[in-house]
N, C-alpha and C positions, 0 to 999 in steps of 0.2 A: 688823543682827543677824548678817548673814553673818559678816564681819568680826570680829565679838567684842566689837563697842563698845556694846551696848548691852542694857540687861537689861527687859525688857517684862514688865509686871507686866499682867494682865488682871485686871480690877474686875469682870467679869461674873458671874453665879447659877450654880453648879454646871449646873445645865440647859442654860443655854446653852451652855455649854463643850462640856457631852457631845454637844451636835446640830454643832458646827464652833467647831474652835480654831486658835490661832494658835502654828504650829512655833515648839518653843523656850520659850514664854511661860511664865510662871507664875501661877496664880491665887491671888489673894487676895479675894474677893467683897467687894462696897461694901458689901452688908446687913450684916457683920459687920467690917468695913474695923477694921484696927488698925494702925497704921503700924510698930510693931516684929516683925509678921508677913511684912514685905519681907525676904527673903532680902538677905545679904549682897551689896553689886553685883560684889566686888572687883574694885572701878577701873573697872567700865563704868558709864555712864548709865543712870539709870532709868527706864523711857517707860513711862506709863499706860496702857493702852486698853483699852475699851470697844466695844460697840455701832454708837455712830455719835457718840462723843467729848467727852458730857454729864458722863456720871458718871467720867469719865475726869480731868477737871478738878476734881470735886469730889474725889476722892481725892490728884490731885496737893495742893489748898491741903490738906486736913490733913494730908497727912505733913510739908508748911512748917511748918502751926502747932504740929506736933510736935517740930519744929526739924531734922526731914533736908532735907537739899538739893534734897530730888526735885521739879523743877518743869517735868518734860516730860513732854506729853502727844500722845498721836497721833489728832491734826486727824482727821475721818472715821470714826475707829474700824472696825469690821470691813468696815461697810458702803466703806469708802475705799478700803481695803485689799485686798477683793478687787475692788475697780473698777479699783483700778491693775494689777491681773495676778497679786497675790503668792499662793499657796500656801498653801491652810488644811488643818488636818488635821480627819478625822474622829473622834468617840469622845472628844475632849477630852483 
């Protein structure tokens, strides 16, 4: 994400965003998931995440079966993410 290569779409519930979110990310919530509600990537990849990387896959297969390319998803989800060291914000 540093980098610019990549556009992280967060699937999670408005609620959870607002208690720690992920810099950068955009929400689109699963409950109401619409795959032409994904922001434009312009040229970067689009990486799912979630929680702990559930519903992150279920959003990645329908925006497939919607026909966009978007078929990556981030293994671990928040819970990964900040195991590995990275940097959440607060307030969503």
């Amino acid at each position: 994400m540093a980098e610019g290569r990549y556009l992280l779409v967060d699937v999670r519930e408005p609620n959870e965003v607002a208690a720690e979110a992920y810099p950068g990310g955009v929400v689109v919530p699963l409950s109401t998931f619409d795959p032409q509600a994904i922001p434009d990537p312009q040229g970067k990849d689009v990486v799912f995440a979630c929680r702990s990387g559930k519903r992150s896959v279920t959003a990645s297969l329908a925006a497939q079966v919607a026909g966009l390319p978007h078929d990556k998803h981030l293994a671990g989800g928040m819970l990964g993410w900040k195991a590995a060291g990275l940097p959440t914000k607060a307030g969503g």
